[in-house]
Every structure is written in structure tokens, then in C-alpha cells.
Biopython code that builds the backbone (N, CA, C, O; Angstrom):
import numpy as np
from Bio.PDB.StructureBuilder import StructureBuilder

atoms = [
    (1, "UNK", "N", (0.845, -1.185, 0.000)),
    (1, "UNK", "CA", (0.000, 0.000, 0.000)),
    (1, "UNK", "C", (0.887, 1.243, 0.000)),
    (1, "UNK", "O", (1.882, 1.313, 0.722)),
    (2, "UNK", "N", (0.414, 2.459, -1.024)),
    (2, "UNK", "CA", (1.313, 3.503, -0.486)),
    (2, "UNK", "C", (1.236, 4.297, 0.465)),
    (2, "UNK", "O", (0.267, 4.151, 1.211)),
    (3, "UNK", "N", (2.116, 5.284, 0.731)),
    (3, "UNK", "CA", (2.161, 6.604, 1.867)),
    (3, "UNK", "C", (1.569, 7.581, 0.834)),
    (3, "UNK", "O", (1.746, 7.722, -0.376)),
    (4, "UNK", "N", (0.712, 8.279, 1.857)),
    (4, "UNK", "CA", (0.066, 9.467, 1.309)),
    (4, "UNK", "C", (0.905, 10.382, 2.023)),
    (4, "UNK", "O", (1.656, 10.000, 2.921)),
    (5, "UNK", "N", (0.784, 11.863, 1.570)),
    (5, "UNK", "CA", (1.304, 12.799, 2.497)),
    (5, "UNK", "C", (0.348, 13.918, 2.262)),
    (5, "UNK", "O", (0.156, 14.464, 1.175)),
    (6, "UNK", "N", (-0.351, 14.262, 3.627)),
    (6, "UNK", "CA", (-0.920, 15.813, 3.601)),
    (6, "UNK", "C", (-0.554, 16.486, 4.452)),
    (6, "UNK", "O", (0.049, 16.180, 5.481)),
    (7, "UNK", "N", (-1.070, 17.966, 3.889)),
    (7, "UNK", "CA", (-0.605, 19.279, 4.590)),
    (7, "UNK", "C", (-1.572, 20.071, 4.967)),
    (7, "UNK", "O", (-2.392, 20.549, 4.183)),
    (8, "UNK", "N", (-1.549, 20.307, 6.400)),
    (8, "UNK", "CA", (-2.855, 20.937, 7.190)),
    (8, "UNK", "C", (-2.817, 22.709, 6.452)),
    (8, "UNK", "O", (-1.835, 23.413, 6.687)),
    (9, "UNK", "N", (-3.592, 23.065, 5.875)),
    (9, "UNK", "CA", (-3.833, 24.507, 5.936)),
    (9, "UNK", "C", (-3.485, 25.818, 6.744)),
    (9, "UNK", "O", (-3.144, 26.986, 6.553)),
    (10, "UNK", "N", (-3.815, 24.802, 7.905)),
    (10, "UNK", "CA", (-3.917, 25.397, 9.284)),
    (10, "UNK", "C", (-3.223, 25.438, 10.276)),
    (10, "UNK", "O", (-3.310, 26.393, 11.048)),
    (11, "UNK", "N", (-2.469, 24.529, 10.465)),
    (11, "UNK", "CA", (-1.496, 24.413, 11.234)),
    (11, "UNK", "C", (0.069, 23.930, 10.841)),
    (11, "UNK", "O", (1.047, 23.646, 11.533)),
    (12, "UNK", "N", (-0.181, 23.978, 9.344)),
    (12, "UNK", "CA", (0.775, 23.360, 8.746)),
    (12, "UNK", "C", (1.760, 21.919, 8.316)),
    (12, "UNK", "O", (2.501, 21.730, 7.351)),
    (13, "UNK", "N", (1.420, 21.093, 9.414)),
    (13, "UNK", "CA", (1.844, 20.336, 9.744)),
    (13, "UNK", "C", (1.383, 18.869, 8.734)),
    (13, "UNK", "O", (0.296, 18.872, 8.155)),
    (14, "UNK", "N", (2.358, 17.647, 8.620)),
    (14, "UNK", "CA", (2.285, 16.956, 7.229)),
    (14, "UNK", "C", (2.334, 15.585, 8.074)),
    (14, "UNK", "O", (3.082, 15.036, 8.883)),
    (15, "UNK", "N", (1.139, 15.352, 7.442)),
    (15, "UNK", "CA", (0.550, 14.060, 7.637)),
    (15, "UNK", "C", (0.883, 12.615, 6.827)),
    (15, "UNK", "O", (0.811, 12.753, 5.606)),
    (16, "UNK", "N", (1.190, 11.427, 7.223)),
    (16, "UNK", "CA", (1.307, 10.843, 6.912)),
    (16, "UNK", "C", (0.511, 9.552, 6.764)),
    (16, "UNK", "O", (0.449, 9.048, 7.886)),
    (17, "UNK", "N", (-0.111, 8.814, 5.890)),
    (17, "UNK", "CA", (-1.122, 8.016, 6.134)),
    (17, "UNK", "C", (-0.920, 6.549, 4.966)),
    (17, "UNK", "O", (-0.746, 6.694, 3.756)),
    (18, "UNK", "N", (-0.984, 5.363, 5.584)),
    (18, "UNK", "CA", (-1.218, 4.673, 5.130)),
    (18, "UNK", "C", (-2.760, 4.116, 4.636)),
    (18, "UNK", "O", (-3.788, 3.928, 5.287)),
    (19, "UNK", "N", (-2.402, 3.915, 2.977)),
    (19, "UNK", "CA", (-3.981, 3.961, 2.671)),
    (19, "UNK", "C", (-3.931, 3.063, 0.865)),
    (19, "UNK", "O", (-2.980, 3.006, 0.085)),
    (20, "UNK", "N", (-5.026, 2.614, 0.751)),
    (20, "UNK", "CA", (-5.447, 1.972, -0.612)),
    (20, "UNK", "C", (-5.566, 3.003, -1.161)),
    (20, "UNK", "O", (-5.882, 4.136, -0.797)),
    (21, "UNK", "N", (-5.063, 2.177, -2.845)),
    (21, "UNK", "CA", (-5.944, 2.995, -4.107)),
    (21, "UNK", "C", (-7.363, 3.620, -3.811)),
    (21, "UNK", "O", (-7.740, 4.694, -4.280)),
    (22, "UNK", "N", (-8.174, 2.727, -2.889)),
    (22, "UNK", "CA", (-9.418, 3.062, -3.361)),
    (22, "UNK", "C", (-10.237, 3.765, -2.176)),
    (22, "UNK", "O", (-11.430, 4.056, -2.088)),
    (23, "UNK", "N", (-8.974, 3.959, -1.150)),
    (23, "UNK", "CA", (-9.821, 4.577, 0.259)),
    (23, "UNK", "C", (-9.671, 6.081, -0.205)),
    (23, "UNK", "O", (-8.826, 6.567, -0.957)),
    (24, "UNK", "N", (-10.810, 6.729, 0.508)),
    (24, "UNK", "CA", (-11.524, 8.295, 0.027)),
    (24, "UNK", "C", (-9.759, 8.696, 0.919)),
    (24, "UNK", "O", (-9.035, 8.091, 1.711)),
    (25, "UNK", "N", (-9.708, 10.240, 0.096)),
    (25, "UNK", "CA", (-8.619, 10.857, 0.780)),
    (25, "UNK", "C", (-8.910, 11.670, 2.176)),
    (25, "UNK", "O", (-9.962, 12.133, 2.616)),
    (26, "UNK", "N", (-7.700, 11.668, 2.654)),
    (26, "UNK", "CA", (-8.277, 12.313, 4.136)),
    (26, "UNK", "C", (-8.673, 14.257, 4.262)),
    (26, "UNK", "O", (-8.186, 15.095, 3.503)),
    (27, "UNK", "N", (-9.392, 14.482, 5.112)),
    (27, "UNK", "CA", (-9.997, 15.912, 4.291)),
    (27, "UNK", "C", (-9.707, 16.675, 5.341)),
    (27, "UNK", "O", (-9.332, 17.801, 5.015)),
    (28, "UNK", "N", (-9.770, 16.342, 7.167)),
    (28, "UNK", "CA", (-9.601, 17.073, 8.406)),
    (28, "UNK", "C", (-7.673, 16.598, 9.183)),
    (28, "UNK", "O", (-7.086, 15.719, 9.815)),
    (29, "UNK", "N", (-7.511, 17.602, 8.687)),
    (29, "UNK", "CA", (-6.180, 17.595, 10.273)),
    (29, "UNK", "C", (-6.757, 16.514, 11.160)),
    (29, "UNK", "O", (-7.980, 16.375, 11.168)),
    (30, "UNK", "N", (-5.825, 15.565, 12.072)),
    (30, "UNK", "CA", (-5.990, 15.336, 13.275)),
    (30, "UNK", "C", (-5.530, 15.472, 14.182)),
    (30, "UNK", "O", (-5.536, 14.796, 15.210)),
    (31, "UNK", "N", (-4.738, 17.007, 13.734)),
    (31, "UNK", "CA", (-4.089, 17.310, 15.009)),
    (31, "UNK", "C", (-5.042, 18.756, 15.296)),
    (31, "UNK", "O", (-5.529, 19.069, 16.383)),
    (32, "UNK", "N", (-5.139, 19.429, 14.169)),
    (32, "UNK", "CA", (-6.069, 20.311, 14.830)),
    (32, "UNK", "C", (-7.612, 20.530, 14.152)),
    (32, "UNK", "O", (-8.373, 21.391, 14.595)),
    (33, "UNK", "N", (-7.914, 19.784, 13.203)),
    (33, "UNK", "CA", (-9.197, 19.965, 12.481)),
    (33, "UNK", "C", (-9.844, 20.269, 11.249)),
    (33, "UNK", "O", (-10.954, 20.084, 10.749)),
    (34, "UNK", "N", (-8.094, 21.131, 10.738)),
    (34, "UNK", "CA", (-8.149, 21.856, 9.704)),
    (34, "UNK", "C", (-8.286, 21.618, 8.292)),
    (34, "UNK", "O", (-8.805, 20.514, 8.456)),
    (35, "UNK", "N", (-8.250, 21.745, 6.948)),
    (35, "UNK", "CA", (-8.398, 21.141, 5.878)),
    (35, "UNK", "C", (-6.935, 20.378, 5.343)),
    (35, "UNK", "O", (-5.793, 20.836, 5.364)),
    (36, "UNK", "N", (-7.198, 19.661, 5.083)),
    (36, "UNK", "CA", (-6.080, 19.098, 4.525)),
    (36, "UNK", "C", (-5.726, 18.960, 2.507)),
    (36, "UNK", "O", (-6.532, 18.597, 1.650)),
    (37, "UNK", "N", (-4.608, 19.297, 2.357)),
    (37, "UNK", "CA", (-4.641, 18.697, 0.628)),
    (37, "UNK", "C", (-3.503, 17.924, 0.822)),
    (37, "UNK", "O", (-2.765, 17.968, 1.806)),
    (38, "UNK", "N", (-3.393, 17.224, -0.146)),
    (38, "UNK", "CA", (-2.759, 15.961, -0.403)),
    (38, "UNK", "C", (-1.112, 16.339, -0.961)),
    (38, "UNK", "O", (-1.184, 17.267, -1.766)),
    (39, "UNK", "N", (-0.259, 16.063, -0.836)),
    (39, "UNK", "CA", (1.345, 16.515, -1.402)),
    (39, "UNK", "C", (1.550, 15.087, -2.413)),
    (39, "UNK", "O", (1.320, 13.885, -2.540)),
    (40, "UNK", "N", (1.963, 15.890, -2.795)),
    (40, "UNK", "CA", (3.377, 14.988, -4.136)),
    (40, "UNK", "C", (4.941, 14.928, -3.847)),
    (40, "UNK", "O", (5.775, 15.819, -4.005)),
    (41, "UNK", "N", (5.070, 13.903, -3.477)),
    (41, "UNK", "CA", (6.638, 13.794, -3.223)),
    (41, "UNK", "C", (7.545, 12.827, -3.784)),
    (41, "UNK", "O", (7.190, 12.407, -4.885)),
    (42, "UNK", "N", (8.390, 12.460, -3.424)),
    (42, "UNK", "CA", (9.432, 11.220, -4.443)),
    (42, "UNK", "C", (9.573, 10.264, -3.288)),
    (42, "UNK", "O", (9.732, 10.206, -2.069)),
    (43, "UNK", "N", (9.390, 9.400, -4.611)),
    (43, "UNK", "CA", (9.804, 7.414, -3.747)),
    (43, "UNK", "C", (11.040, 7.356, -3.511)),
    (43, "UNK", "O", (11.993, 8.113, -3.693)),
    (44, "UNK", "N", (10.848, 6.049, -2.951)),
    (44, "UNK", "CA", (12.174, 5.724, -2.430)),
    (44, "UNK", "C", (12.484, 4.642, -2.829)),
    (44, "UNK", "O", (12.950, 3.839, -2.021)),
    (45, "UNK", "N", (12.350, 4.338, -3.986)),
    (45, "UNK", "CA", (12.612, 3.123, -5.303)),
    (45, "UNK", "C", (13.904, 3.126, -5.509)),
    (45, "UNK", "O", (14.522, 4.131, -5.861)),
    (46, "UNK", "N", (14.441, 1.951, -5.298)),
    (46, "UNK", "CA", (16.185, 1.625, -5.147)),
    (46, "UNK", "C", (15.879, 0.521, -6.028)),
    (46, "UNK", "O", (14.894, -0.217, -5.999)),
    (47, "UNK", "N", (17.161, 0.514, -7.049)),
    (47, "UNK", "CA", (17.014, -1.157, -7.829)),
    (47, "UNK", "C", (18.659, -1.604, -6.648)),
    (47, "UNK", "O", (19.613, -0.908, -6.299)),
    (48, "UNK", "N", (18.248, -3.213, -6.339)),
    (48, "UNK", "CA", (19.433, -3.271, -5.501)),
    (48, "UNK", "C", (19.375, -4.543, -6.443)),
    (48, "UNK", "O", (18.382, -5.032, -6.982)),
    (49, "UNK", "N", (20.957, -5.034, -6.513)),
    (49, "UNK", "CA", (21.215, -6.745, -6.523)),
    (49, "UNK", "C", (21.502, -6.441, -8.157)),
    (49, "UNK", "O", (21.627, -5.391, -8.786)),
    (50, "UNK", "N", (21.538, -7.637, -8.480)),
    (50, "UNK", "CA", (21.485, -7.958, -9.705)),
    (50, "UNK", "C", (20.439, -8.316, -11.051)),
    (50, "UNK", "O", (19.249, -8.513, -10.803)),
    (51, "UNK", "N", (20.694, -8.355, -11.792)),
    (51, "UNK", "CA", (19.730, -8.498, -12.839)),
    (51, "UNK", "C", (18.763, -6.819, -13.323)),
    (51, "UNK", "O", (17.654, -6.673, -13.838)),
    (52, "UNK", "N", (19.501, -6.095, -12.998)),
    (52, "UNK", "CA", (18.876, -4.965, -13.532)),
    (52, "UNK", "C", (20.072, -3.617, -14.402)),
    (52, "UNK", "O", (21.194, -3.263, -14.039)),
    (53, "UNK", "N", (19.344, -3.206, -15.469)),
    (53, "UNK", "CA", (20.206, -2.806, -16.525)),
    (53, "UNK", "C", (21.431, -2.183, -16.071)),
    (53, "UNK", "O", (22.469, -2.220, -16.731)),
    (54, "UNK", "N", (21.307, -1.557, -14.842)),
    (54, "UNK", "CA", (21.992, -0.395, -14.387)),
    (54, "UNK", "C", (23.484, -1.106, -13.615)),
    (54, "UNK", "O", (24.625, -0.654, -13.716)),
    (55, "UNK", "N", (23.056, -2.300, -12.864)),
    (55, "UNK", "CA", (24.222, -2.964, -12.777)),
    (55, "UNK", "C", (25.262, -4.400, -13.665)),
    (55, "UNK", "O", (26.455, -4.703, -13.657)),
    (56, "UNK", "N", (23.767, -5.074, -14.479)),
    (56, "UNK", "CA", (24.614, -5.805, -15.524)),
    (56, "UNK", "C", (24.733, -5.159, -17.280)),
    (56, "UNK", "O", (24.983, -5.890, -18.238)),
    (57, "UNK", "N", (24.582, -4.226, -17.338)),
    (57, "UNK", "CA", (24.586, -3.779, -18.983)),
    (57, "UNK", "C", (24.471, -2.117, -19.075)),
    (57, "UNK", "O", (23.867, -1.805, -20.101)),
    (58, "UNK", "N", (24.809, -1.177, -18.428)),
    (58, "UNK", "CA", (25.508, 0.256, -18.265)),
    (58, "UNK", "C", (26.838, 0.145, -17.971)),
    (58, "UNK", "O", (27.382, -0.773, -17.357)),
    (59, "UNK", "N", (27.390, 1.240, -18.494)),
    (59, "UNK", "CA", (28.768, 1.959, -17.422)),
    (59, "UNK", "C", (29.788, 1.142, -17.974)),
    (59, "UNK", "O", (29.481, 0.742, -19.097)),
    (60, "UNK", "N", (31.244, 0.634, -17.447)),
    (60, "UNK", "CA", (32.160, 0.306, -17.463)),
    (60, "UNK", "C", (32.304, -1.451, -17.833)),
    (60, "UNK", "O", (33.288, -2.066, -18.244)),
    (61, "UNK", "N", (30.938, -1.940, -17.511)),
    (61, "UNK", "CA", (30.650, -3.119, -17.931)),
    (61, "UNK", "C", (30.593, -3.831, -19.026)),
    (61, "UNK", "O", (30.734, -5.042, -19.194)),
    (62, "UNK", "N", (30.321, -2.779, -19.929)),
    (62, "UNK", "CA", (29.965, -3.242, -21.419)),
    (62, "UNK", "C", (31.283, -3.446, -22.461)),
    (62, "UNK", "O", (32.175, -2.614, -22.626)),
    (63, "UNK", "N", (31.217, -4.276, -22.877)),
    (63, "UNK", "CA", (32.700, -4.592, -23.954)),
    (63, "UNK", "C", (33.037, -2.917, -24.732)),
    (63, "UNK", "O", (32.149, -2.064, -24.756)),
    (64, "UNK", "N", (33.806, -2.777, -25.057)),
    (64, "UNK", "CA", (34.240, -1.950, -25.849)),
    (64, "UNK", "C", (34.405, -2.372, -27.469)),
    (64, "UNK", "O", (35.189, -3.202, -27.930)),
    (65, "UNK", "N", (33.645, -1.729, -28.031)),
    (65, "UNK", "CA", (33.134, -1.966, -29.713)),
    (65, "UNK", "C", (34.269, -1.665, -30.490)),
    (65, "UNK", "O", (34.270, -1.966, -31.683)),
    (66, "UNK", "N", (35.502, -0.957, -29.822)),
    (66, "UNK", "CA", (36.435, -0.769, -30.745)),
    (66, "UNK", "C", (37.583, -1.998, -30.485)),
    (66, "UNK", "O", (38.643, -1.902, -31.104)),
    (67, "UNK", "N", (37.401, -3.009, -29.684)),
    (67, "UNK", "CA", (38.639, -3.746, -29.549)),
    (67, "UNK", "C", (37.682, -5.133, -30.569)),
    (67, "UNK", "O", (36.530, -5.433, -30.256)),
    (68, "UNK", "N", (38.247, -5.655, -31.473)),
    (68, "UNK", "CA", (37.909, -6.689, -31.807)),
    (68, "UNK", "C", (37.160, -8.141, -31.317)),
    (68, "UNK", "O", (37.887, -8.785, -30.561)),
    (69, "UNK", "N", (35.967, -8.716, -31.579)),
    (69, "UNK", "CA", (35.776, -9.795, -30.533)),
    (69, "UNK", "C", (35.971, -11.213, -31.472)),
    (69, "UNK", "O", (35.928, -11.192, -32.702)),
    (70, "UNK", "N", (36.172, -12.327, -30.738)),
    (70, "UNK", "CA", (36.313, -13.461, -31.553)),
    (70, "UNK", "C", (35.061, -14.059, -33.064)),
    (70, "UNK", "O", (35.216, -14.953, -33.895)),
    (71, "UNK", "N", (33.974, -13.138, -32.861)),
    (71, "UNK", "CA", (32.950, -13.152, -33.980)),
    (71, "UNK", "C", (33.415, -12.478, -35.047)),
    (71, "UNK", "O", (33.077, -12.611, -36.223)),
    (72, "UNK", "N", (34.200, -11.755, -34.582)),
    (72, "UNK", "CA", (35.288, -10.944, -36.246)),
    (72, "UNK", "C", (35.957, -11.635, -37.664)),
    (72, "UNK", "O", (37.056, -12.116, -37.939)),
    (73, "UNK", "N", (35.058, -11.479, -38.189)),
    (73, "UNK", "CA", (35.262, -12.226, -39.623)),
    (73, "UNK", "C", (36.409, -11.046, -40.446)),
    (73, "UNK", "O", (36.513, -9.883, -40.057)),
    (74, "UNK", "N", (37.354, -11.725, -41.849)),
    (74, "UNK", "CA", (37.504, -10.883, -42.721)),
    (74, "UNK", "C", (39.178, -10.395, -42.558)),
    (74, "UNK", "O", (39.735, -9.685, -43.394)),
    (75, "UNK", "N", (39.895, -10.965, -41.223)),
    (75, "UNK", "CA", (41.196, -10.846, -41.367)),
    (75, "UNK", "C", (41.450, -9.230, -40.469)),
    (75, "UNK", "O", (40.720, -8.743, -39.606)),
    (76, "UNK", "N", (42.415, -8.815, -40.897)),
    (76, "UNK", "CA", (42.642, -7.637, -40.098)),
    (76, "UNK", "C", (42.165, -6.382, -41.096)),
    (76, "UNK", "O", (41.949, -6.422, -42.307)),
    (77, "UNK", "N", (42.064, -5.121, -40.062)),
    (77, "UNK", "CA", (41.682, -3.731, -40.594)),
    (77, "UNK", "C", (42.167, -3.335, -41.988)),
    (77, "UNK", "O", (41.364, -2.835, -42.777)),
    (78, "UNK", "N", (43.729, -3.579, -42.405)),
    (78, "UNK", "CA", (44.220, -3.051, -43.823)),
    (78, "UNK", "C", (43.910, -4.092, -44.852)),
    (78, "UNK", "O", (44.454, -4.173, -45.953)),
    (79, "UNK", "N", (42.804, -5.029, -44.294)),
    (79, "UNK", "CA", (42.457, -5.914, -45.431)),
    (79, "UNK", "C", (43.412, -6.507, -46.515)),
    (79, "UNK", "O", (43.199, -6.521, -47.727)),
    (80, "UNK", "N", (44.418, -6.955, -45.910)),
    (80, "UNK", "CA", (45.309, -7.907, -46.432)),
    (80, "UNK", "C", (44.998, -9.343, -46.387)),
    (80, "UNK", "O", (44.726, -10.049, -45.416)),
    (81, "UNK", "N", (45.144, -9.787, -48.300)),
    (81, "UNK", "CA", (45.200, -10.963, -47.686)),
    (81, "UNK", "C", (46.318, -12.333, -47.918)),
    (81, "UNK", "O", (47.084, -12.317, -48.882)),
    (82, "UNK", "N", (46.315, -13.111, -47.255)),
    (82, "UNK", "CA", (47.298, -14.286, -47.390)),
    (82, "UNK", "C", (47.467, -14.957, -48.634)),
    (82, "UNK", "O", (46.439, -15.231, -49.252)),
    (83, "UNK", "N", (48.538, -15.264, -49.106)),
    (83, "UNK", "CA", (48.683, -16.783, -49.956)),
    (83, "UNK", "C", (48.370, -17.583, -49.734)),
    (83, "UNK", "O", (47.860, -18.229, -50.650)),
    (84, "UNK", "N", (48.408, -18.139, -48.489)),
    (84, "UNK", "CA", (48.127, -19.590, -48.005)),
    (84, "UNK", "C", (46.221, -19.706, -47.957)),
    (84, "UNK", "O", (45.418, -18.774, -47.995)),
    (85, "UNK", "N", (46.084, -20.459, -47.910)),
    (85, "UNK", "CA", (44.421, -20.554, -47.910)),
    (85, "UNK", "C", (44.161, -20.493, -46.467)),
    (85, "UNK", "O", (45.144, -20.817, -45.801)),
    (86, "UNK", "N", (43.030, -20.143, -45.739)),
    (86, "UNK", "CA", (43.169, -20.471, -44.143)),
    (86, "UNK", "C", (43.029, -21.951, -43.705)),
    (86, "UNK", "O", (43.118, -22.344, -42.542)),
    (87, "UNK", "N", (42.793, -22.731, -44.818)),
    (87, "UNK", "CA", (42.592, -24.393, -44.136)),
    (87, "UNK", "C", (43.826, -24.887, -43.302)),
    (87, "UNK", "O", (43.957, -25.605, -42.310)),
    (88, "UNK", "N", (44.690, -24.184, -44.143)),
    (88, "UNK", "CA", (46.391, -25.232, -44.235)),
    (88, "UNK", "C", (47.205, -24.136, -42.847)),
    (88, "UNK", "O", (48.300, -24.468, -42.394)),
    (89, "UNK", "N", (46.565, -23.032, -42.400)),
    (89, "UNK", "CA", (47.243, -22.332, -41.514)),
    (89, "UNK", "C", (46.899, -23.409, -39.993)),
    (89, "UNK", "O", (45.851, -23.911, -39.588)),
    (90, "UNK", "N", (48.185, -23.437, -39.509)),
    (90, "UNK", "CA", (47.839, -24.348, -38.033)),
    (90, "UNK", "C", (48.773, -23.418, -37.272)),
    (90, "UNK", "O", (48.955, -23.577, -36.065)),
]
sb = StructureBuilder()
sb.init_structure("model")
sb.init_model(0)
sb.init_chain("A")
sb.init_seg("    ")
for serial, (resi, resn, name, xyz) in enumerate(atoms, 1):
    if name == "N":
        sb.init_residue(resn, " ", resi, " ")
    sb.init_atom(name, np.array(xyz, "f"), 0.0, 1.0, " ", f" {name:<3s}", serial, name[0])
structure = sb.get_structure()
């Protein structure tokens, strides 16, 4: 369930309430009576552990596209090529 947060009109003071999607919002202070409206604030949504983009596939993790990988077809960059056929190279 989330945290709501309201703010008394009246006395200022910020309420905190656990509550459903579907429960009516709260309308009186209960500290002093007054009207209340509802605030907008930020979660506290942490990705922790593994399996999420930010720790297996961002940042320093990821291969580098300029070093060659063993799927590299075609010989080297100045496109030279051999006499020998590649069968007979051991």
C-alpha cells in the first residue's frame, strides 16, 4: 500500500497516512481539524542486486566496440590478404 502525504492549511503540519488505491482521501487535520490537501513527493525506489540494466549492462561493464571480438570475420583492418588458404594455416 502507499504513503500518502498531507498538509494541514492550518497548522501546517504533514501528515502521513497509510492507505489503498481506493480509500476516500483524508480531508480534516488530526491534530487540529483543519483542511487538509494531499502533497506529491518522491519514492524511495532503489534497484538493488542484480539483474537490472543499471548494474549488468551500463557503465564500465559493457565490452568496448572498438577492440575486436572473436565473432570478427575478414582478417585484419588493412584488409590484407594471405597466400596460403586459411585451411592449411595451423
Amino acid at each position: 500500500m502507499p504513503i500518502y502525504e498531507y498538509e494541514c492549511a492550518a497548522c501546517g503540519k504533514i501528515t502521513e497516512k497509510w492507505q489503498k488505491f481506493s480509500d476516500a482521501p483524508l480531508t480534516e487535520c488530526p491534530h487540529c481539524g483543519g483542511s487538509l490537501t494531499k502533497l506529491i513527493s518522491n519514492c524511495s525506489f532503489h534497484l538493488k542486486g542484480s539483474g537490472w540494466y543499471v548494474t549488468d549492462y551500463a557503465g564500465s561493464n559493457r565490452p568496448n566496440s572498438s577492440t575486436p571480438g572473436k565473432s570478427d570475420k575478414g582478417g585484419e583492418a588493412g584488409g590484407e590478404k594471405s597466400d596460403t588458404p586459411s585451411a592449411q594455416i595451423k
